[in-house]
N, C-alpha and C positions, 0 to 999 in steps of 0.2 A: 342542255336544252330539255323544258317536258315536256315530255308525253302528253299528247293532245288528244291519242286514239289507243284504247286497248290493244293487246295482241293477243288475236287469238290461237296464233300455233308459234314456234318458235325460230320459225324461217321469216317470220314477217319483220320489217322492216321498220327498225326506231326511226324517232324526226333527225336525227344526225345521221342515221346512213342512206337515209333517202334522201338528204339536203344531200349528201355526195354523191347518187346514183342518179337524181335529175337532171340536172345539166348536159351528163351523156348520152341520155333518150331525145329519140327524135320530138322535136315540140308538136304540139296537135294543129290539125291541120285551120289554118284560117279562115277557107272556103266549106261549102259543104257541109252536111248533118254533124253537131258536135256528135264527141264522142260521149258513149253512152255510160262507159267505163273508166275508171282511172288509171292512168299509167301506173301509178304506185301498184293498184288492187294485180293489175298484169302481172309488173313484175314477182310480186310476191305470190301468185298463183306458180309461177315459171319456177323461184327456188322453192316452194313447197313440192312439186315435183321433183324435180331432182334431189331433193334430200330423202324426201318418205319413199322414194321410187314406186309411185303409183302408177298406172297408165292414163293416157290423157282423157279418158272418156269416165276416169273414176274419181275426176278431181270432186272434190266437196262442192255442194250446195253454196256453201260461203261466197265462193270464185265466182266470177265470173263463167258464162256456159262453156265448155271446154274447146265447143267449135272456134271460138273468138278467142281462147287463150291462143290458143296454134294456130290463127290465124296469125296471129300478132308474131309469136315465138320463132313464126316459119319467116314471115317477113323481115325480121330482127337479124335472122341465120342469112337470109339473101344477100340484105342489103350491108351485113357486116356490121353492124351495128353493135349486136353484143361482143364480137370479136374488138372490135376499138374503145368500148367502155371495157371489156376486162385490160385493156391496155394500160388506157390509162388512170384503170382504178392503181393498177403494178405501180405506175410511179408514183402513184400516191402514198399509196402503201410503204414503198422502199424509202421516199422522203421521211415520211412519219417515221421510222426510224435508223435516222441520220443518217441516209444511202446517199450515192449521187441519183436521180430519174434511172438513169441506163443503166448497164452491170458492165463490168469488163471481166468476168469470168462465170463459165456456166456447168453446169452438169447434162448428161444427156443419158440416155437408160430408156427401156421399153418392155413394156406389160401384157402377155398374153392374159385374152379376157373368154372364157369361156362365153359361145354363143346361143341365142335362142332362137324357139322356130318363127322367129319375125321375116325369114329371107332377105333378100338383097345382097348389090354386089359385096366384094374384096370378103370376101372368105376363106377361109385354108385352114391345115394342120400343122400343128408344129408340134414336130416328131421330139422334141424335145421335152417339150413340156405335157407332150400325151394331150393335148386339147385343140380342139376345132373350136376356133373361131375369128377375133380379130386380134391384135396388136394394135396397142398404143403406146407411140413416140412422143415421149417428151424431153425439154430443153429447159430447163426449170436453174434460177439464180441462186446462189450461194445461201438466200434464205428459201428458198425450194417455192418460190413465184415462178409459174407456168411464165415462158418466153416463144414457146411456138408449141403446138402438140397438133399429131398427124395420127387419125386410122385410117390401119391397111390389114390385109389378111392374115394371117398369121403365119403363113409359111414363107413368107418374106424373108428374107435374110436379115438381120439388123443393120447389117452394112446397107444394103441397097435402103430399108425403108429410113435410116438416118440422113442418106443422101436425099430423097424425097423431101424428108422434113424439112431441112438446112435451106433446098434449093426454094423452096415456097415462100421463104422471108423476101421482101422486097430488099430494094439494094441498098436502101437508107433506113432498112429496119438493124436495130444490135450495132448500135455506130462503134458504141467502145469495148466491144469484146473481142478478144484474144486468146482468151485461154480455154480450155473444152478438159472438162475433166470426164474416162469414161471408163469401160471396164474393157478387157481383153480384145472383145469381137471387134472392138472400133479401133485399134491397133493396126497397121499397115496401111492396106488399101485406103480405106476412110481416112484417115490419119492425113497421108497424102491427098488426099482428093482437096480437104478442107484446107489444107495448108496452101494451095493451088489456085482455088476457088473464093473464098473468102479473107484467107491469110492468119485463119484462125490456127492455133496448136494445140493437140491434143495430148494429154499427158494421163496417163495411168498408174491410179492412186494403187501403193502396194501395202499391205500387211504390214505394221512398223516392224514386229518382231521375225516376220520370213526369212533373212537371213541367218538368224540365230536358229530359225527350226530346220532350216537346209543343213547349216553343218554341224548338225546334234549339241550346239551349244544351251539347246532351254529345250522343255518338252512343247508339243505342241499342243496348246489348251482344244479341247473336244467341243461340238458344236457351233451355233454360228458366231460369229464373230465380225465386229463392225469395222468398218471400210474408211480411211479415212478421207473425206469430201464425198462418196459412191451413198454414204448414209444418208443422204440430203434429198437423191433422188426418189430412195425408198420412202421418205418420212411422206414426200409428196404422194405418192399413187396409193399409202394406207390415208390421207386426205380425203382424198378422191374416193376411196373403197367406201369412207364412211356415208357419203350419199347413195343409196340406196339404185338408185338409176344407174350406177354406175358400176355397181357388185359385178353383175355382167354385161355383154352387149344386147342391147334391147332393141336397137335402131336398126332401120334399113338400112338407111342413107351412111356411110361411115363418115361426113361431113355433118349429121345431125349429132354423131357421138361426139363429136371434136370441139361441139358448140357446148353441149351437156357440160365437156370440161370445162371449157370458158365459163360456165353459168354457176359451176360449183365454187372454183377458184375466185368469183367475183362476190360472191356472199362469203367467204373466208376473209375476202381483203377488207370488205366493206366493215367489218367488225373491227380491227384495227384500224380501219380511218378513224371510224367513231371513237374505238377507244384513245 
C-alpha cells in the first residue's frame, strides 16, 4: 500500500498499520460537533509519547493540544478500549505468523521499576532490589505478546501480585492455556493456587547443564546465563524499557502504567501486521 502522507517522527503510523488499528477505535460520534481531530493524528500523538517519554504537556506543536490527547487517551484507559485493540492486535499478530489466535503456553515474571516524585497509590520497597517504586507483572506468550500485565507496589510478594494478575483475566479470557512457565518464587504456593483456580501448571524452566555443575562433572561457566523459555519474558520488559515512558514509573494512577504497556506492545505488533 502507499503512503499517502509523510511521517514526520517514527511512531507515526504507515496506511497499513492504521488500516489495522481503525477498526479497533471507537468510530466518531454521529450526533453532535464533529470531531476536530483525527483519530489517526490521536493515536499517533499516544505512541509518540510513550516511546520519546515525553510528558503530556510537552507533546509537540504537530499534535493535537495535549489537553484533547489525554482527553482522549484517559477515555481510551476507561472505557477499555486500548486494552481490547492491544488484544486483538495479539491475534493478529500470532496469526501473521502461523500461531493459533490464543496461546496454550505462557511465561510469567515481574519488574521492579524505579519510581518518581509524580505520587499516587501502590508504592513500596523492595528490599531486594534496593528500589522504591512499583512492579510490573506480566504474562507474555512463547513469542513474548503481553497476555495480561498488572502494577502494584513493589514490596509485593510476586506470589501475591501474580495471583492478582492471573485473578483480573475474565473467565473466558486464555481459553487454551495450560502451561505457565516461571522462575523459583512462583513454585509451591502459586503453583497450587493456579493449578486450583484455573487448572493451569506451572513448570520451572532449569539450567540444561545444572546437573553436571552439582556433581563437579563440567565447570560452571561465570556470569549470566540464559534461561530456557524464562528468556522470553526478559526479551519482553528490555521491549518495553525501549519506550522511554516506561524506563521508570511516571504515573500516578498504576492502571495508567498498565495502559502505557498495552500502548507500547500495540505499535510493536502493529508493525508486524503491516509487515
Amino acid at each position: 500500500m502507499r503512503e499517502t502522507r509523510s511521517r514526520r517522527y517514527p511512531t507515526d503510523l504507515s496506511d497499513a498499520e492504521w488500516a489495522a488499528l481503525e477498526p479497533l477505535l471507537p468510530p466518531p460520534a454521529t450526533t453532535g460537533r464533529p470531531l476536530k481531530w483525527p483519530r489517526r493524528l490521536m493515536a499517533e500523538a499516544i505512541f509518540y509519547l510513550v516511546r520519546s517519554g515525553c510528558a503530556w504537556r510537552m507533546l509537540p506543536t504537530s499534535f493535537p493540544p495535549w489537553q484533547t490527547v489525554f482527553a482522549h487517551f484517559r477515555r481510551w484507559r476507561l472505557d477499555g478500549t486500548l486494552r481490547r485493540a492491544h488484544d486483538q492486535l495479539r491475534a493478529l499478530a500470532r496469526q501473521a505468523e502461523g500461531r493459533q489466535p490464543e496461546p496454550s503456553a505462557a511465561i510469567i515474571d515481574s519488574q521492579t521499576v524505579r519510581a518518581t516524585g509524580v505520587g499516587g497509590p501502590a508504592r513500596g520497597y523492595d528490599a531486594a532490589k534496593r528500589t522504591f517504586g512499583r512492579k510490573r507483572h506480566i504474562l507474555v506468550d512463547a513469542a513474548g505478546l503481553v497476555l495480561l500485565a498488572h502494577v502494584h507496589a513493589a514490596d509485593l510478594h510476586d506470589r501475591l501480585g501474580a495471583q492478582i494478575l492471573v485473578g483480573r483475566a475474565g473467565d473466558g479470557e486464555l481459553p487454551r492455556l495450560e502451561l505457565v512457565w516461571a522462575d523459583g518464587a512462583y513454585a509451591g504456593t502459586f503453583a497450587r493456587w493456579l493449578q486450583a483456580e484455573r487448572g493451569w501448571r506451572v513448570e520451572v524452566p532449569k539450567h540444561r547443564d545444572r546437573h553436571l555443575w552439582r556433581y563437579g562433572l563440567e565447570e560452571k561457566p561465570k556470569g549470566f546465563q540464559v534461561i530456557l523459555r524464562r528468556w522470553v519474558v526478559e526479551r519482553t520488559f528490555a521491549w518495553l524499557s525501549r519506550s522511554r515512558r516506561l524506563a521508570r514509573d511516571y504515573e500516578r494512577l498504576p492502571e495508567t502504567g498498565e495502559t502505557m504497556i498495552h500502548a507500547a506492545m500495540s505499535r510493536i505488533m502493529l508493525r508486524r501486521i503491516a509487515a
